[in-house]
ZADO-1210 file (C-alpha; in nm, 4 decimals, padded with zeros to 6 digits):
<atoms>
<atom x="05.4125" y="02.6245" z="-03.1515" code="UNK" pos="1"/>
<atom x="05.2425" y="02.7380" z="-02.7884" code="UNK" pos="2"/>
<atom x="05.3955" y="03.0911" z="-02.8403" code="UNK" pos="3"/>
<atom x="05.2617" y="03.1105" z="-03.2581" code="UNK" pos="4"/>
<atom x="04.9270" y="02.9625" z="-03.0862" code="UNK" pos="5"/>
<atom x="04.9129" y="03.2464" z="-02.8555" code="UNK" pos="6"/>
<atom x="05.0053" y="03.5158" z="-03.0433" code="UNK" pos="7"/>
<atom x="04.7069" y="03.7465" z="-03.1240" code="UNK" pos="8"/>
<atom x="04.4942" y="03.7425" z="-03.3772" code="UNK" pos="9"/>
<atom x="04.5934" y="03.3732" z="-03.4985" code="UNK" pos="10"/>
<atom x="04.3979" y="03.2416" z="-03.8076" code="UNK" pos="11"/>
<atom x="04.3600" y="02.8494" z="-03.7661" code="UNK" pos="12"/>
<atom x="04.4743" y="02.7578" z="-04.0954" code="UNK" pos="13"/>
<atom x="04.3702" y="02.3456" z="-04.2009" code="UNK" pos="14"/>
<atom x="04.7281" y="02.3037" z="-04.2322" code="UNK" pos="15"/>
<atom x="04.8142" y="02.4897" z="-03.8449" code="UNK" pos="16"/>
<atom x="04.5657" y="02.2508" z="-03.7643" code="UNK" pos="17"/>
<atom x="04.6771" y="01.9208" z="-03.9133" code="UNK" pos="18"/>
<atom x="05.0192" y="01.9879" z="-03.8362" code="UNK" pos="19"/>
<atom x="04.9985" y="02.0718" z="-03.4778" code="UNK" pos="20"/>
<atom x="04.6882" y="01.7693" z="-03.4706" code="UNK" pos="21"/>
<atom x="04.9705" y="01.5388" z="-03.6168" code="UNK" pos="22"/>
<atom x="05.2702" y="01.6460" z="-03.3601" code="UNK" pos="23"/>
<atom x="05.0150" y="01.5339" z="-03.0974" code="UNK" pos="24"/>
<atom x="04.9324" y="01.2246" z="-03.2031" code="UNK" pos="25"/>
<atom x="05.2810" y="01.1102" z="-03.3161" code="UNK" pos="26"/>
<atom x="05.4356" y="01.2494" z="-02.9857" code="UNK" pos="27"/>
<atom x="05.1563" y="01.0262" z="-02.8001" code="UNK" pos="28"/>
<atom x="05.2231" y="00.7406" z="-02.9905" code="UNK" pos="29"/>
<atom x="05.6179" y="00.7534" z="-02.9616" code="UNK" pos="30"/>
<atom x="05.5661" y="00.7723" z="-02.6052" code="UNK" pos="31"/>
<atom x="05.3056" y="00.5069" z="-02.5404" code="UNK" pos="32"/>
<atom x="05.4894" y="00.3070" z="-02.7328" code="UNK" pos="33"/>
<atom x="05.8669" y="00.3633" z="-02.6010" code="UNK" pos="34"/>
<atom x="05.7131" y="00.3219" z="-02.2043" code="UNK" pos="35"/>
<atom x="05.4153" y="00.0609" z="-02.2594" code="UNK" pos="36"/>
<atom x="05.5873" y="-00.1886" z="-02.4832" code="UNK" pos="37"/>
<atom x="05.9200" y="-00.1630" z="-02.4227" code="UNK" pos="38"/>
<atom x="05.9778" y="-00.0321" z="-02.0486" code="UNK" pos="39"/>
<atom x="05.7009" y="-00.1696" z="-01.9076" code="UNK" pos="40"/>
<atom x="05.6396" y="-00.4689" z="-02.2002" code="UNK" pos="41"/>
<atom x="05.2949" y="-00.4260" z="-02.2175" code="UNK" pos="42"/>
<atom x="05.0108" y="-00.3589" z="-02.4227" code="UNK" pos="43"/>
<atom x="05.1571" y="-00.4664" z="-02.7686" code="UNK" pos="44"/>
<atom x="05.1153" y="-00.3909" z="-03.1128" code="UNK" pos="45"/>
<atom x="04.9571" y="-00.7103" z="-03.2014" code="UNK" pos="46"/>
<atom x="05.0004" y="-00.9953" z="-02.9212" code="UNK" pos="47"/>
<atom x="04.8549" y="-01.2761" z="-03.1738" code="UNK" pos="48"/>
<atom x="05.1519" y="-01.2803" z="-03.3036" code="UNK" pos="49"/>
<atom x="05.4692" y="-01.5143" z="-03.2481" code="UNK" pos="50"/>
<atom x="05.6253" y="-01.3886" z="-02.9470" code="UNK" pos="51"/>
<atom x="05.9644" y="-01.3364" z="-03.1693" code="UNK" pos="52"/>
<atom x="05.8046" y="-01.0577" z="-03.3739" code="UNK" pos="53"/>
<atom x="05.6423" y="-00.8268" z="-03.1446" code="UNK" pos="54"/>
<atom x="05.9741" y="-00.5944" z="-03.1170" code="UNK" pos="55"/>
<atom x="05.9145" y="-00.5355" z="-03.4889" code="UNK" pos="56"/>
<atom x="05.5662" y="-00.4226" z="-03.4939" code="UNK" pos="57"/>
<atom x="05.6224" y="-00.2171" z="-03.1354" code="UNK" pos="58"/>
<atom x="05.9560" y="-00.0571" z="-03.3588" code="UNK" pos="59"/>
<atom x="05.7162" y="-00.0073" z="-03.6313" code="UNK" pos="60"/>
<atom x="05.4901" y="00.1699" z="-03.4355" code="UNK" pos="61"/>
<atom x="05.7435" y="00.4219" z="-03.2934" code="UNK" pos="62"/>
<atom x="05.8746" y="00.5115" z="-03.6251" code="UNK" pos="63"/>
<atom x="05.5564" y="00.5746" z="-03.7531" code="UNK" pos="64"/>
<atom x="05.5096" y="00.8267" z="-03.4699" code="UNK" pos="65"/>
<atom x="05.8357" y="00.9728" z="-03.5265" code="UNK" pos="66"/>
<atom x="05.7234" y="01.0345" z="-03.8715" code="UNK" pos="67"/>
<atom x="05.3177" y="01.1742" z="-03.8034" code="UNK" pos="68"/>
<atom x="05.5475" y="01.4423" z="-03.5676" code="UNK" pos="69"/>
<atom x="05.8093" y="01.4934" z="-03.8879" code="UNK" pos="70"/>
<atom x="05.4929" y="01.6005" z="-04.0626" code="UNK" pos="71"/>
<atom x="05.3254" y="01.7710" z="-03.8169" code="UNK" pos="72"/>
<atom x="05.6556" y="01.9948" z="-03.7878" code="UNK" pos="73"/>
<atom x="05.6764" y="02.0597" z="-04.1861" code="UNK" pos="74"/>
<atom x="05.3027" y="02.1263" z="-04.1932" code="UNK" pos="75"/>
<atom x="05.3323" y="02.3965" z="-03.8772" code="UNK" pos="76"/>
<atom x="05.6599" y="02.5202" z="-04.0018" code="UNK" pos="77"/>
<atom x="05.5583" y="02.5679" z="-04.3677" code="UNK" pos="78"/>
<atom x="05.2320" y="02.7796" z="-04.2709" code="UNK" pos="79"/>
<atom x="05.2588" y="03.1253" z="-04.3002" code="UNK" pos="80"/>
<atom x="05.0480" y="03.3632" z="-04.0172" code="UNK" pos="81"/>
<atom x="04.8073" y="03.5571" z="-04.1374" code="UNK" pos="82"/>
<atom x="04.6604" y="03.8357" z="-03.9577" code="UNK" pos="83"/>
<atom x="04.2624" y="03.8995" z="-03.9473" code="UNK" pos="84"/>
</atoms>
């Protein structure tokens, strides 16, 4: 994606942008989630919780960041370049 971004001229398309907005968020997210809650075991998903399910909703979380970058990929790989 940094090479396609630097390539000139480069039209922003909304779907460049989602996509590569998307691969940033869920890459963040997978991240923060693997280190904070289950390296470091803190900063949890939801803490009022039971104790017992917290490994769900932390799981839950990392998926869904897995996913936003499975997106963000289709969305970035489906756009076409267009010249200006």
């Amino acid at each position: 994606m940094c090479r396609r971004a630097q390539r000139q001229p480069l039209c922003w398309s909304k779907k460049l942008l989602a996509g590569t907005v998307l691969v940033g968020f869920g890459l963040f997210n997978t991240t923060e989630g693997i280190v904070d809650h289950h390296l470091l075991g803190i900063d949890h998903v939801n803490e009022t919780v039971p104790r017992a399910q917290w490994a769900f909703l932390d799981i839950g979380f990392i998926l869904s960041g897995i996913i936003m970058m499975g997106i963000g990929c289709l969305l970035v790989i489906s756009d076409r370049p267009s010249a200006i």
